[in-house]
N, CA, C and O atoms as CSV, one atom per row, in Angstrom:
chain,resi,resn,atom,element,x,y,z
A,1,UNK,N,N,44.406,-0.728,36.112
A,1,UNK,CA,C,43.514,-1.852,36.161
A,1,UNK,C,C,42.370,-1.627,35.164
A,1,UNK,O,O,41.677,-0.610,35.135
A,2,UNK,N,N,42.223,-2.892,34.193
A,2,UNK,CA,C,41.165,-2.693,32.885
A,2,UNK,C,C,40.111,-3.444,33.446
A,2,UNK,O,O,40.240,-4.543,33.986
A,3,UNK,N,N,38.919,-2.722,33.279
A,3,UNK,CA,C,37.320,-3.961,33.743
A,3,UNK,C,C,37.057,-4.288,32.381
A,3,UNK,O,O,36.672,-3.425,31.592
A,4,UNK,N,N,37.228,-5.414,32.068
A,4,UNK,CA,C,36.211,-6.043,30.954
A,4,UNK,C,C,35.054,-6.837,31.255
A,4,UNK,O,O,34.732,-7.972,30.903
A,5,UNK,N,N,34.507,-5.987,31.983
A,5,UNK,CA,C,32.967,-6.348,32.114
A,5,UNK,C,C,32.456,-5.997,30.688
A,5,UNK,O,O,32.400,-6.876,29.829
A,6,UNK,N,N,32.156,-4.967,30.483
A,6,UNK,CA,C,31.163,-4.711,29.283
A,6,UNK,C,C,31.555,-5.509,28.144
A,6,UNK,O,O,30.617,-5.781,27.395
A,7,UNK,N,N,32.236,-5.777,27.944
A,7,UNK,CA,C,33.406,-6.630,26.616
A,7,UNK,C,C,32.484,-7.938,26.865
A,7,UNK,O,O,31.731,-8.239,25.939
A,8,UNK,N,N,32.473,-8.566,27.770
A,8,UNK,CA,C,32.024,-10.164,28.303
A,8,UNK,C,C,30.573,-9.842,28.005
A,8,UNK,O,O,30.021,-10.520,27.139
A,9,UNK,N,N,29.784,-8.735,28.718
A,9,UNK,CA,C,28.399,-8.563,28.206
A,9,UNK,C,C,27.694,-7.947,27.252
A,9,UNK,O,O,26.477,-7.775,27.322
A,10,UNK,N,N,28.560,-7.507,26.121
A,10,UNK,CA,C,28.436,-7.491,24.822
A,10,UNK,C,C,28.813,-8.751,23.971
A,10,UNK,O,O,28.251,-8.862,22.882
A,11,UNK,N,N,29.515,-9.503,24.275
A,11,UNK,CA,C,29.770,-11.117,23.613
A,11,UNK,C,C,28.702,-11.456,23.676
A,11,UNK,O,O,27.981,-11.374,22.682
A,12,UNK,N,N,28.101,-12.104,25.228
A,12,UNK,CA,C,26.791,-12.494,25.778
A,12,UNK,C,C,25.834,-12.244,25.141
A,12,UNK,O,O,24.965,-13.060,24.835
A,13,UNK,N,N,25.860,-10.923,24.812
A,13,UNK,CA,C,23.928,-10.609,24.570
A,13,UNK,C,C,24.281,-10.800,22.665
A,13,UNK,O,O,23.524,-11.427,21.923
A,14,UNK,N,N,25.328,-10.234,22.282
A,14,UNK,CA,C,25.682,-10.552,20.775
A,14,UNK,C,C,25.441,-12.351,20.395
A,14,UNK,O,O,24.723,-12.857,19.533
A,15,UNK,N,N,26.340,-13.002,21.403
A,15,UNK,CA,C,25.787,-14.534,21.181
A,15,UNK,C,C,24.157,-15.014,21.421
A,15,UNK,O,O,23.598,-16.047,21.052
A,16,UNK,N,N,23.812,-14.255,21.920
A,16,UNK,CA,C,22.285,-14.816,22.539
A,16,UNK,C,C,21.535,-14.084,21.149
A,16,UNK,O,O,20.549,-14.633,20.659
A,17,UNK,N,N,22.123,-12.718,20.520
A,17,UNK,CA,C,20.967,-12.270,19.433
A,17,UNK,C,C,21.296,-13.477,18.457
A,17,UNK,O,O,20.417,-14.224,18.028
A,18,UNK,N,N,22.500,-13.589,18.179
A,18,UNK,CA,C,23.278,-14.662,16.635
A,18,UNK,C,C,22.309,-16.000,17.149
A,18,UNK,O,O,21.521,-16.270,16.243
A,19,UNK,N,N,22.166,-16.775,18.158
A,19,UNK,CA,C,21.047,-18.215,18.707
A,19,UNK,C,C,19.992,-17.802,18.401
A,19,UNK,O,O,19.539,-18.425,17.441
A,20,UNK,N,N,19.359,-17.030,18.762
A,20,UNK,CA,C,17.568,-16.677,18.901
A,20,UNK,C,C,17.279,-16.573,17.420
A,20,UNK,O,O,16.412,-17.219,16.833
A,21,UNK,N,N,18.323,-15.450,16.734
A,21,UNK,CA,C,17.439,-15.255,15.218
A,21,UNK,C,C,18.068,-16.488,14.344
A,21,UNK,O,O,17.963,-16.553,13.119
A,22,UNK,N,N,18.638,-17.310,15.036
A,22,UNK,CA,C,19.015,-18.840,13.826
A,22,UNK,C,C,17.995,-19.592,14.147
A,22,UNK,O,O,17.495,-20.211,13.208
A,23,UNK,N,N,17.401,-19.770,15.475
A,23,UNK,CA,C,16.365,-20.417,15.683
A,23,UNK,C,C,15.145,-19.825,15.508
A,23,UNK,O,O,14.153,-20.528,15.315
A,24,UNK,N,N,15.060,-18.306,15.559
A,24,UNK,CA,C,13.765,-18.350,14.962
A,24,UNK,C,C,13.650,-18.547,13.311
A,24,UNK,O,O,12.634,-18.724,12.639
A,25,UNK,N,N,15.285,-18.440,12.817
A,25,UNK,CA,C,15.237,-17.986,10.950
A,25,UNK,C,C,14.436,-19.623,10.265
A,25,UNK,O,O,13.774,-19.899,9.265
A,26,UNK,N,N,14.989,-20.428,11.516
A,26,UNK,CA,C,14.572,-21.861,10.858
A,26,UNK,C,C,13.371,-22.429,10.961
A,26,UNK,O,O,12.931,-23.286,10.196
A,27,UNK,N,N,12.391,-21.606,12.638
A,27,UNK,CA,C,11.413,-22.117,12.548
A,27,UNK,C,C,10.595,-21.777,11.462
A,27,UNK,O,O,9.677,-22.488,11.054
A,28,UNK,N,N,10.986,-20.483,10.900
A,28,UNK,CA,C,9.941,-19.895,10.112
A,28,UNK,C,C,10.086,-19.962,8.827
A,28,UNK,O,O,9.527,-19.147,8.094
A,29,UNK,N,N,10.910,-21.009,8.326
A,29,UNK,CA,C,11.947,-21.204,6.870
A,29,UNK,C,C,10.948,-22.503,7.087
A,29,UNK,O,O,10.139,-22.705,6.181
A,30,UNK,N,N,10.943,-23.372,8.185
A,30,UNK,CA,C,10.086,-24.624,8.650
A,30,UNK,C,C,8.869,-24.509,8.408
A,30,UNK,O,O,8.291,-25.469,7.899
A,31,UNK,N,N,8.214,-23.407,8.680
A,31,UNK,CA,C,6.819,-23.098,8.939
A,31,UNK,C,C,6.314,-23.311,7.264
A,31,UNK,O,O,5.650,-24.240,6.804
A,32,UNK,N,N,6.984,-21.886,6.416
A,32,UNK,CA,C,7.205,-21.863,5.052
A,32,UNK,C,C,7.144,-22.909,3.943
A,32,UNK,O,O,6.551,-22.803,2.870
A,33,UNK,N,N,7.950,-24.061,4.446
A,33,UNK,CA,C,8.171,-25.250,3.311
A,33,UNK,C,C,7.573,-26.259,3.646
A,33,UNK,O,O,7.926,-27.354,3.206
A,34,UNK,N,N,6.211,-26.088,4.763
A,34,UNK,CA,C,5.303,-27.064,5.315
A,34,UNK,C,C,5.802,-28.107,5.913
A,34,UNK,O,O,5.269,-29.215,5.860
A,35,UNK,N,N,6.894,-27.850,6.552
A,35,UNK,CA,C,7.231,-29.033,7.678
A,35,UNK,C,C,6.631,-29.493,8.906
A,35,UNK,O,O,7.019,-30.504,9.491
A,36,UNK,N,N,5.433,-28.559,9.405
A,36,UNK,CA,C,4.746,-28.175,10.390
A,36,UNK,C,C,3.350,-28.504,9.612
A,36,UNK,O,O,2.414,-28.536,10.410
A,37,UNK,N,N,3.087,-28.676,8.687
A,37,UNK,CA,C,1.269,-28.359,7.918
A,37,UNK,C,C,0.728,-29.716,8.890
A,37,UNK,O,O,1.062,-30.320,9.910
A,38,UNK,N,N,-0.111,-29.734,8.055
A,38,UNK,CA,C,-1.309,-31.067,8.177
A,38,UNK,C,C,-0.317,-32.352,7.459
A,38,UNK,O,O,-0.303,-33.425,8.064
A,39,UNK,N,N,0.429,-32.231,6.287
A,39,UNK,CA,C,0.762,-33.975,6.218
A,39,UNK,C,C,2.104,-33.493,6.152
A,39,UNK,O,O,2.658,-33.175,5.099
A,40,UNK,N,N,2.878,-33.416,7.857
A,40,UNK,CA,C,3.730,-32.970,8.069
A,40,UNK,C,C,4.354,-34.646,8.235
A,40,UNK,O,O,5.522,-34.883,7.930
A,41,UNK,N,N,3.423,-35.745,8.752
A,41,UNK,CA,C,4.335,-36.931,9.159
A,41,UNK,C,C,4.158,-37.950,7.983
A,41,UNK,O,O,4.477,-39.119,8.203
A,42,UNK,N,N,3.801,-37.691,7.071
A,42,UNK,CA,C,3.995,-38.432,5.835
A,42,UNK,C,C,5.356,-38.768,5.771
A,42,UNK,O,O,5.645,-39.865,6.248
A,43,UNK,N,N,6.111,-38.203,5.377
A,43,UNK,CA,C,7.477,-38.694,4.953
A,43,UNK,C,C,7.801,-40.190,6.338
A,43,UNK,O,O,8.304,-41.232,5.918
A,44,UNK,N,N,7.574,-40.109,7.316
A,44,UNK,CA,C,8.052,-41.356,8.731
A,44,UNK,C,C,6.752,-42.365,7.896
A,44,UNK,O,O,7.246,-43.444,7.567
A,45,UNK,N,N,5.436,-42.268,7.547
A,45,UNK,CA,C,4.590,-43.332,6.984
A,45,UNK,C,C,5.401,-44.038,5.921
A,45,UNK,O,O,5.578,-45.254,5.991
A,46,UNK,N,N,5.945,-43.241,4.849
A,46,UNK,CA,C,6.703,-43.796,3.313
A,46,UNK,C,C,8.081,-44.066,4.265
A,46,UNK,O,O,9.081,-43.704,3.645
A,47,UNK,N,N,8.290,-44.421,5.148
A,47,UNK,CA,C,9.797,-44.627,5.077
A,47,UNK,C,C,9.326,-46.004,6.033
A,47,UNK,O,O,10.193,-46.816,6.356
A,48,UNK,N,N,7.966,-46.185,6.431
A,48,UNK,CA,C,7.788,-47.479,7.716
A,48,UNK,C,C,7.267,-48.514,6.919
A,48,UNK,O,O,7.332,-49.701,7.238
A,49,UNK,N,N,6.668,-48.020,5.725
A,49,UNK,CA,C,6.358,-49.007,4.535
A,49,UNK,C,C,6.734,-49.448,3.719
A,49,UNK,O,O,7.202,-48.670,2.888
A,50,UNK,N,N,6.794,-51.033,3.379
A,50,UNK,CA,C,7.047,-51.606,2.534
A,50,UNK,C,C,7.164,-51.346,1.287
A,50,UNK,O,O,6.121,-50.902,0.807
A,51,UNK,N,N,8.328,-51.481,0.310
A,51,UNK,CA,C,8.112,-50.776,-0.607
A,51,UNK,C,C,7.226,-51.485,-2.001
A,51,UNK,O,O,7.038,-50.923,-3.080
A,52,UNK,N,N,6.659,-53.192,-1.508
A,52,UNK,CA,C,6.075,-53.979,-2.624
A,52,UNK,C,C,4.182,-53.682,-1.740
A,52,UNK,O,O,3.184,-54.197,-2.244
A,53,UNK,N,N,4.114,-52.898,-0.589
A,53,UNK,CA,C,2.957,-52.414,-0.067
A,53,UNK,C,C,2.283,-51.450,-1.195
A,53,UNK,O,O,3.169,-51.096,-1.974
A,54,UNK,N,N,0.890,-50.853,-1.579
A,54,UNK,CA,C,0.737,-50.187,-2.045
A,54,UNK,C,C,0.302,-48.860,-0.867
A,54,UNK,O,O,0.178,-49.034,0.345
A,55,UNK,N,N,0.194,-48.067,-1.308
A,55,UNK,CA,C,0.588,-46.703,-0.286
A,55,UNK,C,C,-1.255,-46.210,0.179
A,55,UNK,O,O,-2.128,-45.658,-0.490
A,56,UNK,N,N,-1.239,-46.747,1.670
A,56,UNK,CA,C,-2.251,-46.720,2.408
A,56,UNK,C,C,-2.942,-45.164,2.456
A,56,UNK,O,O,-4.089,-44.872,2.796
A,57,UNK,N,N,-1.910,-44.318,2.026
A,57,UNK,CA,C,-2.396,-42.786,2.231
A,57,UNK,C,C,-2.182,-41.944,0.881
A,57,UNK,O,O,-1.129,-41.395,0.559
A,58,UNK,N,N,-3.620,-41.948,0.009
A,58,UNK,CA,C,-3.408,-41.096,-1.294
A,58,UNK,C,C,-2.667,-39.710,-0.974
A,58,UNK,O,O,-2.340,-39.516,0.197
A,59,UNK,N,N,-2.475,-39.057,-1.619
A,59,UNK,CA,C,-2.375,-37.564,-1.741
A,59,UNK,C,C,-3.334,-37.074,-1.277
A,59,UNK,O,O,-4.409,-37.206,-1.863
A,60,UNK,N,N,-3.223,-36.183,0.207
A,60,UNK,CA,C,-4.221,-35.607,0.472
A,60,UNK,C,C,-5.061,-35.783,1.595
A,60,UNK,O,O,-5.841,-35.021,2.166
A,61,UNK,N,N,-4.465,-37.880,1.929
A,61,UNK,CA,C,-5.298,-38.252,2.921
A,61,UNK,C,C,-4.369,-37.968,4.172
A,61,UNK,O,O,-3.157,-37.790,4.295
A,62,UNK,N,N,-5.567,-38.003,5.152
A,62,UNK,CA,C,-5.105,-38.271,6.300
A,62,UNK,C,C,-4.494,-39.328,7.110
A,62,UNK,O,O,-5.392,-40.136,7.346
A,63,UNK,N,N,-3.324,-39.735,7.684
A,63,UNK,CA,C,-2.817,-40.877,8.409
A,63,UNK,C,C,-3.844,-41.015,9.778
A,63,UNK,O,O,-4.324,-40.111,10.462
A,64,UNK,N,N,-4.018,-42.753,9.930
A,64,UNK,CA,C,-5.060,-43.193,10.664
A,64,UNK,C,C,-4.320,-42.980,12.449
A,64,UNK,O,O,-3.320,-43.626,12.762
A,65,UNK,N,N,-5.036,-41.951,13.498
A,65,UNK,CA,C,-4.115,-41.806,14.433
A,65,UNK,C,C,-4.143,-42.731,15.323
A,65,UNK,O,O,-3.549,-42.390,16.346
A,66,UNK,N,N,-4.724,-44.078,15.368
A,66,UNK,CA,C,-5.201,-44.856,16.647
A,66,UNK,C,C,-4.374,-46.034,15.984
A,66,UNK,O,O,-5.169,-46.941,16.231
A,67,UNK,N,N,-3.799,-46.376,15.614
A,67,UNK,CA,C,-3.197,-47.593,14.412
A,67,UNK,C,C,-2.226,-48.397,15.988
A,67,UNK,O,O,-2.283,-49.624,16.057
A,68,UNK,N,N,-1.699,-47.896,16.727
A,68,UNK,CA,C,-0.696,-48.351,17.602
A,68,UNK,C,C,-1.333,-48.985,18.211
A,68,UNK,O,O,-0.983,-50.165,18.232
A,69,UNK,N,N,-2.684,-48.585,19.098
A,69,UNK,CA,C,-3.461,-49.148,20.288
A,69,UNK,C,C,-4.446,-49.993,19.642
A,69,UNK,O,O,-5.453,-50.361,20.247
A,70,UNK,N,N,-4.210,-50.310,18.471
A,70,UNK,CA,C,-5.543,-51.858,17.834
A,70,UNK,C,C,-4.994,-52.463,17.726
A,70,UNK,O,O,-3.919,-52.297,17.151
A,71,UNK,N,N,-5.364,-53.474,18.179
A,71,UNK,CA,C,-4.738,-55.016,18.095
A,71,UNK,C,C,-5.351,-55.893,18.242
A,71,UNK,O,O,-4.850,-57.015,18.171
């Protein structure tokens, strides 16, 4: 009689290291190429605007955060 216990909990903890360091490799590949900075939601502003609009946010500026609740 063979136990393949250890076999199953070497897969386990081998699959759980291969998840953790892909998710941390990306947060920090993320962090790196400023996907996370300060004008992280620019790109959703240029894609909600018109493209004959002229562009409400120079280089640099800040997006206005209360814009939803004025009316």
């Amino acid at each position: 009689m063979h136990d393949y216990t250890w076999q199953s909990i070497y897969f386990s903890y081998l699959l759980f290291v291969i998840l953790v360091g892909g998710a941390a490799f990306f947060f920090f590949r993320s962090l790196k190429d400023g996907y996370l900075g300060a004008n992280s939601e620019d790109p959703k502003y240029q894609m909600l605007r018109d493209d004959n609009e002229p562009d409400p946010n120079p280089k640099g500026a800040q997006p206005r955060g209360g814009d939803r609740n004025e009316q």
